[in-house]
Residue, then its C-alpha position, 0 to 999 in steps of 0.5 A: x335449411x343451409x344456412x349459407x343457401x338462405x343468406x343469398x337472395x337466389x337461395x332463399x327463393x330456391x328454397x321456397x319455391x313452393x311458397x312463391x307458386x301459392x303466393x303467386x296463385x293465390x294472388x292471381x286468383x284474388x285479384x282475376x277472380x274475385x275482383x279484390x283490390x291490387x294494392x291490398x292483395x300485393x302487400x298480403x301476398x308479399x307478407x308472407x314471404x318476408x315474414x317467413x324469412x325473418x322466422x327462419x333467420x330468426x331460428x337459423x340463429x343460435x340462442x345463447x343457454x340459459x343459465x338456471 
């Protein structure tokens, strides 16, 4: 991934397009089908992109060598 696409919001969700889909779809079938609770399913279908976020920064970041 470009690092410069990924530093802006309409990049990031450009270049997860697939994960919002399934979060959506997954969210949408939990909460319309098998009647689990809102609050709970929300916070779960949000985790995932924010953790995924934070690992591909993390990565996107360059580690300095080790000396050994």
């Amino acid at each position: 991934m470009d690092l410069e696409i990924m530093t802006s919001l309409p990049g990031f969700f450009t270049q997860q397009r697939l994960m919002w889909g399934a979060v959506l779809f997954v969210g949408s079938v939990l909460i319309f089908y098998a009647n689990a609770p809102i609050i709970p399913v929300i916070i779960g279908c949000l985790s995932v992109p924010i953790i995924t976020a934070f690992r591909s920064r993390l990565r996107s970041k360059k580690n300095p060598p080790s000396g050994g």
